[in-house]
N, C-alpha and C positions, 0 to 999 in steps of 0.2 A: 389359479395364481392368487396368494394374496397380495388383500388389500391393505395400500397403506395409508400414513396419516401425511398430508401435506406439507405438514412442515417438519416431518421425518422421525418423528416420536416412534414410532416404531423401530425404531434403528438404535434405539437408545437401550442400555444393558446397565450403567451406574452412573447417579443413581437415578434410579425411574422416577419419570414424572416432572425432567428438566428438558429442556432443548436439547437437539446435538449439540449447539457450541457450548453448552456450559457443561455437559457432562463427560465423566474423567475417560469412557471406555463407551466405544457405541461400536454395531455387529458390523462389519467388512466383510462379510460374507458377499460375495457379488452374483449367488442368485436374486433376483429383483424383482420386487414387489409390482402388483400393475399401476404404479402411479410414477417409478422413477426411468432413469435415463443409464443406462451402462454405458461406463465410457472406455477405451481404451486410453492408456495416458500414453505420452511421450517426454513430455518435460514440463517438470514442476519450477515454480517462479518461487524461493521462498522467501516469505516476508521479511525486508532488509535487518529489522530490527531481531528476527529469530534465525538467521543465518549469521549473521553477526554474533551473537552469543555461540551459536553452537561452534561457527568456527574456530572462535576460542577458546571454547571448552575442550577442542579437541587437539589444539596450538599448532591451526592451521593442514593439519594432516590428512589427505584427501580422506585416505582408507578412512580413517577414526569419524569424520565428518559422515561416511556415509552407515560407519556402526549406529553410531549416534539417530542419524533418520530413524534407520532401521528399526531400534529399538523402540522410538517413539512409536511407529504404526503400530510395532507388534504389542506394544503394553495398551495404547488406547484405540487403535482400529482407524483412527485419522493420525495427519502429519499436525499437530499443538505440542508446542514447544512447553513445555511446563514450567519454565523458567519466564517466558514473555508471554504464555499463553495465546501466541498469535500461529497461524499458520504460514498462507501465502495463497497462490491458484493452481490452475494448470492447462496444456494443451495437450488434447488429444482426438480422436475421431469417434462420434458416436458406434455402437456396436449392436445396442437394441433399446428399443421404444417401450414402455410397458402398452399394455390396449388402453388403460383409460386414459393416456397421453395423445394418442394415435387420431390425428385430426386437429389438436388442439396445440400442438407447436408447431413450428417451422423449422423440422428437421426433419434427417431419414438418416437412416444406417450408411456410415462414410462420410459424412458431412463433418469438418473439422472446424473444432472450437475452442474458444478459452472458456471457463470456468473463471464467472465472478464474484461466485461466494468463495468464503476463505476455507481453504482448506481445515482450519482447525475445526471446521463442523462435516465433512465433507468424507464418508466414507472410503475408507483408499486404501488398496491393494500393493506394495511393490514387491515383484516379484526378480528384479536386480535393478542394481544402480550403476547405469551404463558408461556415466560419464560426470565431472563437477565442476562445473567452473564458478568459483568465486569472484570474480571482478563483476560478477553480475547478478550472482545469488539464484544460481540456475542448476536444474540437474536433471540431468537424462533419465527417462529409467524406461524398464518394459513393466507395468501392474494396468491396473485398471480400479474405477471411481463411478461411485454412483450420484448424481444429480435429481434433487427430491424433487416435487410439482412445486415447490416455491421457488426454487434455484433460479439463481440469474446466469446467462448465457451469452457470449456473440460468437456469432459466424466471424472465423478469421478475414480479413480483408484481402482481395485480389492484388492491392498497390504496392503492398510490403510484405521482408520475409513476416513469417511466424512467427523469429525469436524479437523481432523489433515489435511488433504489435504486442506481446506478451508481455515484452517490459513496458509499456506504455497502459495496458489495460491493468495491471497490476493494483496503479496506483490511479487509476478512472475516478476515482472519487474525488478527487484533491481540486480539479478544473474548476467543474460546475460551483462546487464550495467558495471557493475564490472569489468565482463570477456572482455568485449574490453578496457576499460580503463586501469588496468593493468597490467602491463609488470613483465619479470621476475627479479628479483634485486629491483623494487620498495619499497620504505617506503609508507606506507598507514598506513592512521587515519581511524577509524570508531567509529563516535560520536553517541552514542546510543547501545551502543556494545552486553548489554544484552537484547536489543528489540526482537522481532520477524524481523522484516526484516535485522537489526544488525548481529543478529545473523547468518544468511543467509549470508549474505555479507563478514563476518569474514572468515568464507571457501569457498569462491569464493576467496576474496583475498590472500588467504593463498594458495590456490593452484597456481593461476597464479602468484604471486610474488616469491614463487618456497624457496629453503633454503638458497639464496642469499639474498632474500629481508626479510622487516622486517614488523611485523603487529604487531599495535597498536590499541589499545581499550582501548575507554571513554566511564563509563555508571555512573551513578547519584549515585542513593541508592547504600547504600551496597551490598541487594539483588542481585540488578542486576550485581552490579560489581563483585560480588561473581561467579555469574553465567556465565558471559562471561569469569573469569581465568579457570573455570572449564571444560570448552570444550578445551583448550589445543590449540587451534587455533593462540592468541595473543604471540607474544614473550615479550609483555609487556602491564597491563590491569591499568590503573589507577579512580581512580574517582575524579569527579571536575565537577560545574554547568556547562554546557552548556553555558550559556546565560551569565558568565561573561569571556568574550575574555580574559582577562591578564591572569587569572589563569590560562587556560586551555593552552594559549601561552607556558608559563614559564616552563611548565611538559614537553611540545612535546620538547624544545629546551632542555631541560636537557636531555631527553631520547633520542634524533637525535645529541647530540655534536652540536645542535643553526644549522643545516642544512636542519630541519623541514622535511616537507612530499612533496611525489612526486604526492601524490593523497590523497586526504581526501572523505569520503564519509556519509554524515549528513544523519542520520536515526531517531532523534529525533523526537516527537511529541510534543513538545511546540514551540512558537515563540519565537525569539529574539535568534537563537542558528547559526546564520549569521557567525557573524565576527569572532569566536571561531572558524569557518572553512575555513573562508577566511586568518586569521592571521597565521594559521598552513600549511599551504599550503607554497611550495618555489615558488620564480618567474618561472613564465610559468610551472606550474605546473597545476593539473585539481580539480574541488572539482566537488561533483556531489549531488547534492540537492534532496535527495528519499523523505523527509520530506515532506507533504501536509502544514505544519505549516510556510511554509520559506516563505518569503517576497522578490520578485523579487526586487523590490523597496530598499530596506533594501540593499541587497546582492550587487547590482548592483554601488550605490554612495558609500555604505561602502567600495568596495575596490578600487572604486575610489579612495576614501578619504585617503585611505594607502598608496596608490602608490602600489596595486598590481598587475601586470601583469598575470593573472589566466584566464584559462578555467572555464567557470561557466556550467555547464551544470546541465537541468528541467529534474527530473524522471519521465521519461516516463512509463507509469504503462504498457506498450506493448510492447514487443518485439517479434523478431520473434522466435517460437519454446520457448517462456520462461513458457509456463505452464511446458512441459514435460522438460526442463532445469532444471527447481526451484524443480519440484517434487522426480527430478532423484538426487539431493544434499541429500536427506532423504534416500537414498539407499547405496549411498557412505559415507556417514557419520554417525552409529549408537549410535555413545554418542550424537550428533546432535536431530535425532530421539527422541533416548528416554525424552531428554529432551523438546522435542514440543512434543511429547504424556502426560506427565506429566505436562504440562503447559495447552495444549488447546486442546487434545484430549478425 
């Protein structure tokens, strides 16, 4: 059998010499090297911000949505959207171990899991596209995925379905992120507020900001705005585009008495939703970018351009211990729950 490289460089076809997630085409062959993981898939989670685009690229139309997948594996060997260059995860059941794994994980053959690297580095097979549901960014299929010896992983939980852990592991990085950023007394924004990962965020920050500090939530539609006052989380939920900074400025300074936020945290899935998190934010204060939609470029001269003095900090979709953190927020919060059982369960 060969041997491969840990961090999956061997997988790599163009251009050699990059990582999986940077390179445009990597081998999906799923004979497997003795260091990775064969998986079978069942359903792919895709990244809200790259199912998004493609749904409208495709103007909503399941068939076209799943041309569109299709074509992306078949041009680069992973599901990277080339337009967000994000992927997403997936669930499915281990199928085989390489030997030089064999002892050193905690799995066996039928043991079913999420995949918590992103699919845009994650070699992937689909061999049909079973089923689409957009209200959730979810899609059936029958292929299979190999997981490199670096790859992050959990065991699905015994408490919940699968498709409810999947949307919640999804977005596993956003919790823990939260929880060190803030403090108790804080004012926090979270723009995207009736999202999925919003959501998440809302009760992370509500618990660490504690009944000193104050949480606020911005979500778009009604719907969602509907649905972030109804978790009880926000001490104040308003609606307002994203993507036009004044509007979204002029509510946070009314609701803060003009002393804005001491933390903002951008969960939207469109671009251009930058400077609506940068202009809410106080001097030296943090924003934290979970959105795969942000524009480093964007973010970076835009508060330039203001004179803001701000922590910017990139969501890191890893954290340590954030599967079993994110999953354990659905434990502790059952109006939370039911409401992602009724969303995406």
């Amino acid at each position: 059998m060969k041997k491969g490289d840990r961090y999956g460089l061997h997988r790599v076809i163009e251009p050699k010499g990059v990582l999986p997630q940077t390179a445009v085409k990597v081998d999906n062959n799923m004979e497997i090297y003795d260091n990775e993981i064969l998986c079978d898939v069942e359903t792919l989670n895709v990244d809200s911000a790259s199912f998004t685009q493609i749904e409208e690229q495709a103007g909503h139309d399941k068939a076209k949505i799943a041309e569109i997948m299709l074509g992306i594996v078949s041009e680069r060997g992973k599901h990277q959207n080339p337009v967000t260059g994000s992927g997403g995860m997936f669930i499915g059941r281990v199928h085989k171990i390489g030997p030089a794994l064999e002892g050193k994980v905690d799995l066996k053959p039928g043991d079913r899991i999420a995949s918590l690297v992103s699919l845009s580095l994650t070699p992937l097979r689909i061999d049909k596209v079973k089923e689409i549901r957009p209200d959730i960014d979810q899609v059936d299929i029958d292929g299979q995925a190999i997981l490199f010896e670096s790859g992050v992983w959990a065991k699905l939980p015994q408490d919940m379905s699968p498709t409810l852990a999947l949307s919640v592991l999804d977005v596993a990085g956003a919790v823990p992120q939260v929880a060190r950023l803030v403090k108790p007394g804080d004012t926090v924004l979270v723009i995207g507020a009736g999202g999925k990962s919003g959501m998440l965020c809302m009760h992370e920050a509500r618990k660490r900001a504690g009944v000193t500090g104050t949480v606020i939530g911005n979500a778009h539609s009604a719907k969602s705005t509907e649905r972030a006052k109804e978790l009880g989380l926000a001490d104040h939920v308003f609606s307002a585009d994203a993507t036009q900074p004044v509007e979204v400025l002029k509510k946070v300074e009314e609701l803060t008495g003009g002393k804005l936020c001491d933390v903002v945290i951008n969960c939207a899935n469109i671009p251009n939703t930058e400077m609506a998190s940068i202009l809410s934010c106080k001097d030296r204060g943090a924003v934290y970018f979970f959105s795969m939609a942000v524009s480093f470029t964007k973010a970076a001269l835009g508060a330039e351009g203001v004179g803001k003095d701000i922590d910017m900090f990139i969501g890191n979709g890893y954290a340590h211990r954030h599967a079993e953190i994110s999953l354990n927020v659905m434990r502790e919060n059952p109006t939370l729950k039911k409401v992602f059982e009724e969303l995406y369960a």
